[in-house]
Structure formats: structure tokens, C-alpha cells
Backbone bond lengths (Angstrom), bond angles and torsions (degrees), N, CA, C in turn:
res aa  C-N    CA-C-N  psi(-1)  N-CA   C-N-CA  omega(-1)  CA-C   N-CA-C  phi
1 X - - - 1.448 - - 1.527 108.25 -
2 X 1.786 123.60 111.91 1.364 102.18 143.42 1.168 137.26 -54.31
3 X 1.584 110.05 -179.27 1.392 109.55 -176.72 1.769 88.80 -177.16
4 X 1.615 110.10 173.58 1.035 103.88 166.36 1.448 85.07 -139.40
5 X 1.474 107.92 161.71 1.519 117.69 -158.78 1.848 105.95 -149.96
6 X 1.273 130.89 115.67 0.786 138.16 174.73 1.792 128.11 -125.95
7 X 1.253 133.68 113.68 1.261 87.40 -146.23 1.761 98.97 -124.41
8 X 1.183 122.37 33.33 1.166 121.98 150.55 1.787 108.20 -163.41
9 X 1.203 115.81 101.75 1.169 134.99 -170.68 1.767 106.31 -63.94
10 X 1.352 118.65 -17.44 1.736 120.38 -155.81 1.607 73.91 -107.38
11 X 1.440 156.86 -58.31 1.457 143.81 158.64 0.803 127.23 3.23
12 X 1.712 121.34 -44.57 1.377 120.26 -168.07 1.831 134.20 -42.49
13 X 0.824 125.35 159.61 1.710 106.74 -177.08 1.834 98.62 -94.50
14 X 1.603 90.01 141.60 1.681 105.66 -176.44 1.101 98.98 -100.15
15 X 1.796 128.76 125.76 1.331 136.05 152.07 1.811 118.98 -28.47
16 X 0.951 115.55 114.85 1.756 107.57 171.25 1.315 97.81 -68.96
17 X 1.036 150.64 -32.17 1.712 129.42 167.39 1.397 108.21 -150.01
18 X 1.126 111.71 107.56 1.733 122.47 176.44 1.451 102.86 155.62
19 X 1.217 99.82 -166.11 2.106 135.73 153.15 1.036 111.56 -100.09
20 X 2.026 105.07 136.26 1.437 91.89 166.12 1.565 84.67 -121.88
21 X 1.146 117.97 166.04 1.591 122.81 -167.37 2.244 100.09 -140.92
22 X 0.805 105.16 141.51 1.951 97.75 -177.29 1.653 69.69 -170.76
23 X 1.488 86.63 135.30 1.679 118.86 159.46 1.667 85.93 -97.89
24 X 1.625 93.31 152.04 1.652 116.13 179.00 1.059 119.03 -125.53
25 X 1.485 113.63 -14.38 1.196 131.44 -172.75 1.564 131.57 179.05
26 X 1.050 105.20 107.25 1.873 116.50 -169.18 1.864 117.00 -107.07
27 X 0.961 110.40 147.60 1.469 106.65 153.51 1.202 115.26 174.83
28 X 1.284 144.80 -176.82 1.911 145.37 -134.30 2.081 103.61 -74.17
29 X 1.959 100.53 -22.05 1.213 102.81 -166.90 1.578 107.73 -118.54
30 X 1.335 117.15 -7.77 2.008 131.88 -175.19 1.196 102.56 -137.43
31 X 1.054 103.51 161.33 1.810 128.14 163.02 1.523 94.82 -153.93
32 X 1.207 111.27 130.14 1.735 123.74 170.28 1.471 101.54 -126.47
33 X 1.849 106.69 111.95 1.675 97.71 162.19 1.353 92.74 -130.23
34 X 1.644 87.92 156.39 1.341 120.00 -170.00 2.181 94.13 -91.46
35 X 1.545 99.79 135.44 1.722 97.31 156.51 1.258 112.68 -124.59
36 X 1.183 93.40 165.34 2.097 104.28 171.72 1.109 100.63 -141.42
37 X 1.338 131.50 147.10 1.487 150.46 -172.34 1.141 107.86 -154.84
38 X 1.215 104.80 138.26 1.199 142.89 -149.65 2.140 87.60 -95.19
39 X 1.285 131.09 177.49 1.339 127.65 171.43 1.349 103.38 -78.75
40 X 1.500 113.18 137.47 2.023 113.18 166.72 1.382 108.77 75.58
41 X 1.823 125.02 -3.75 1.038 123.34 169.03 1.845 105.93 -71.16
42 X 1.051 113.72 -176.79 1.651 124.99 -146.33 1.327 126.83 -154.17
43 X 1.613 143.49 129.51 1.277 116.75 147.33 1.352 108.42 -122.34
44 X 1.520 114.86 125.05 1.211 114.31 -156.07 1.809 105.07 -72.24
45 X 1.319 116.64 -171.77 1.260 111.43 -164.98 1.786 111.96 -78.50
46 X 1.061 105.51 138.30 1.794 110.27 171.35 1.354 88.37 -163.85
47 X 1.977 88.91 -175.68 1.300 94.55 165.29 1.626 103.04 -143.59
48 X 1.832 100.14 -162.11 1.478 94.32 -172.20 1.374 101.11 -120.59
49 X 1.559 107.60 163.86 1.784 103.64 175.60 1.149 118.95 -89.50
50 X 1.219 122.47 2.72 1.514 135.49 152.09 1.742 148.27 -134.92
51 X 0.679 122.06 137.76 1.666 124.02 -166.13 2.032 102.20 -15.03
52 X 1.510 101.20 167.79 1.551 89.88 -165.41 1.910 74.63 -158.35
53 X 1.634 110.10 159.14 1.267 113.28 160.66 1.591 88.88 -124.53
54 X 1.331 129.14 155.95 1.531 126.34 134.84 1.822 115.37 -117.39
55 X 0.957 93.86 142.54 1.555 114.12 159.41 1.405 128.23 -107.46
56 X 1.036 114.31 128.71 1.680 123.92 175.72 1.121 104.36 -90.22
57 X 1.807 112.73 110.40 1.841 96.99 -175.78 1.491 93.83 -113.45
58 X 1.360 130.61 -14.04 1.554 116.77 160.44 0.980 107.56 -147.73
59 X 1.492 119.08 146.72 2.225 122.91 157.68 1.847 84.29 105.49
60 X 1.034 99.12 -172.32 1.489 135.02 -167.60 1.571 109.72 -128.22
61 X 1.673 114.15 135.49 1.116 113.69 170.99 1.533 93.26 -158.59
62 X 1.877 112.79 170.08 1.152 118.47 -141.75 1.898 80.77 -122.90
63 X 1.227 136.85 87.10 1.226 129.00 -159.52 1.715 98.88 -106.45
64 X 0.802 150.03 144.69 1.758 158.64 -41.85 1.640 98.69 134.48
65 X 1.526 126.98 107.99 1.865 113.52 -157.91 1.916 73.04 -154.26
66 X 1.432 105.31 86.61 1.636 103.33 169.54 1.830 88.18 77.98
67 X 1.808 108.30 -130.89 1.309 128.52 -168.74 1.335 111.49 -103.57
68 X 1.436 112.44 11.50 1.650 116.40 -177.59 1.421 114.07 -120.42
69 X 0.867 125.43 133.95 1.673 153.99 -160.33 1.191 110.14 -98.28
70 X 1.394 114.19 108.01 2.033 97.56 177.19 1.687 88.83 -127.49
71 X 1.431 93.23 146.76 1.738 98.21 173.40 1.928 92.41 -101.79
72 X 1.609 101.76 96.92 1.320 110.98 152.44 1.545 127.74 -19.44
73 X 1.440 105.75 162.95 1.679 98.06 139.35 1.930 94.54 168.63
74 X 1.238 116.20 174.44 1.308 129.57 -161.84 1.953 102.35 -46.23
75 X 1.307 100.19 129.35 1.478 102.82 -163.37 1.789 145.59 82.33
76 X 1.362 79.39 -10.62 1.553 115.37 157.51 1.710 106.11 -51.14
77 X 1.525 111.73 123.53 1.808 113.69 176.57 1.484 97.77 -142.96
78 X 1.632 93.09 139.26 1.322 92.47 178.33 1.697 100.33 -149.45
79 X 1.231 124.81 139.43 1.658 139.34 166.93 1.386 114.11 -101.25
80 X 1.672 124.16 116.66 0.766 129.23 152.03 1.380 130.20 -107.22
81 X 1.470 108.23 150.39 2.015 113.88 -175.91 1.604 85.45 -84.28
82 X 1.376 96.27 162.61 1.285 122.66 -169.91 1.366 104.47 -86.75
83 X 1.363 105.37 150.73 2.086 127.80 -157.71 1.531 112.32 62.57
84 X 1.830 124.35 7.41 1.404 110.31 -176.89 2.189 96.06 -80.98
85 X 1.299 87.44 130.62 1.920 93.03 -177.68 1.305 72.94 -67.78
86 X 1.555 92.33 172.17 1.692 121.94 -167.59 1.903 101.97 -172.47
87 X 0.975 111.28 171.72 1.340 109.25 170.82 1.524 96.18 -177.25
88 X 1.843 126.81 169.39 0.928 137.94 -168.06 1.782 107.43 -162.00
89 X 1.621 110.13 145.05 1.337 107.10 173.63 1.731 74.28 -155.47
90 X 1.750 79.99 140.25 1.955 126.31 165.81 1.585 97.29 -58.34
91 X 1.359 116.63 119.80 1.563 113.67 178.35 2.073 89.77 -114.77
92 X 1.043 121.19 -36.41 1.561 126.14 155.08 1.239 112.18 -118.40
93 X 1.433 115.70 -167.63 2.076 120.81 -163.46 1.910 63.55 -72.04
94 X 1.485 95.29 167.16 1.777 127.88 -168.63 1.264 92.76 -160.31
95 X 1.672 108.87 119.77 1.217 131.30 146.37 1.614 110.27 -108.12
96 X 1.579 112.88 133.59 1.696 118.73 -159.11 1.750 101.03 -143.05
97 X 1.075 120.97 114.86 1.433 116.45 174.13 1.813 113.44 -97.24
98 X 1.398 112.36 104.45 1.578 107.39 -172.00 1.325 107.35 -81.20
99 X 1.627 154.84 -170.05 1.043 159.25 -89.67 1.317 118.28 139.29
100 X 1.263 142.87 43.49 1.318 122.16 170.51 1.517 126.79 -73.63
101 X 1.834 107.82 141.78 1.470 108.82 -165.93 1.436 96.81 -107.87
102 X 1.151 124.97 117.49 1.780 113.84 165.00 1.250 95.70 -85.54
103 X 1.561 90.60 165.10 1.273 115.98 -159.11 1.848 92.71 -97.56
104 X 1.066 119.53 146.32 1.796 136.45 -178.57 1.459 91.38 -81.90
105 X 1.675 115.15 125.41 1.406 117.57 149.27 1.575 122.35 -47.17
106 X 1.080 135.30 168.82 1.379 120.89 150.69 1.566 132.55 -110.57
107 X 0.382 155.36 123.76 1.570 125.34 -161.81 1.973 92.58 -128.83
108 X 1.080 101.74 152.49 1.481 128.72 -173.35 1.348 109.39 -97.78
């Protein structure tokens, strides 16, 4: 049996100044990447073309969901539908595990 196995996600090493970005795990129906941010680091506003979860697994950040403002922080979960803009800034070091959901063809 695979598996992927990680076993403390808040461990990870935090950039002293930047993003660090590592996919952990991909395939036809997920993508899971892991971030680290550095303090005052950022992702400015966009969005995605498909559904997204984030998790806050350590630090505080000031994340941006449409016109509403939530001051994050470790344990923080959030699901978004796909094209909602969003944005995020590191208010301490931020470790964040994102979630992308593709969407299933259908076929008839």
C-alpha cells in the first residue's frame, strides 16, 4: 500500500525572508501544497479555477475571502468555490497547507 506520510506538518522549516511553496502530494483528483512564510510575506489577491481548502497549521495571517477579513491563526480552515479572489499576508512565520480540488470529468 502507498501512502504518503508526514508526521508533523507545524515542523516544517520557515524561510527567514520569502515563500517556500513544496507540493506533497498530487494526482488527477488533489494537489496538496505545503507554504511557509516568512513575516509580511504575502499572496496578493487572485483566485483559483477550482475549489481550494486552506489550513492554518502554524502563526497568524490576515487572509482576504471575497470582502471579508478574517485574522487567521493555527487551526484556522477554510473552503473556497472556485474564482472567489482571496488574498493572504504572514502577520508571524506562517505555516499553511493549501488543497486543490479538480474538478471530475463526467463522461456519459
Amino acid at each position: 500500500m502507498n501512502y504518503t506520510l508526514i508526521p508533523d506538518l507545524a515542523a516544517q522549516e520557515i524561510p527567514s525572508d520569502g515563500i517556500l511553496s513544496r507540493t506533497l502530494y498530487a494526482d488527477d483528483r488533489v494537489k496538496v501544497v505545503l507554504f511557509a512564510f516568512s513575516v509580511g510575506q504575502e499572496l496578493s489577491e487572485h483566485t483559483a479555477s477550482t475549489p481550494a481548502i486552506i489550513q492554518i497549521v502554524k502563526g497568524e495571517a490576515r487572509l482576504t475571502l471575497g470582502s471579508d477579513v478574517i485574522e487567521a491563526r493555527a487551526g484556522t480552515w477554510v473552503y473556497m468555490p472556485a474564482q472567489l479572489v482571496h488574498s493572504l499576508q504572514a502577520r508571524t512565520p506562517l505555516i499553511m497547507l493549501l488543497v486543490l480540488l479538480k474538478e471530475r470529468s463526467e463522461t456519459t
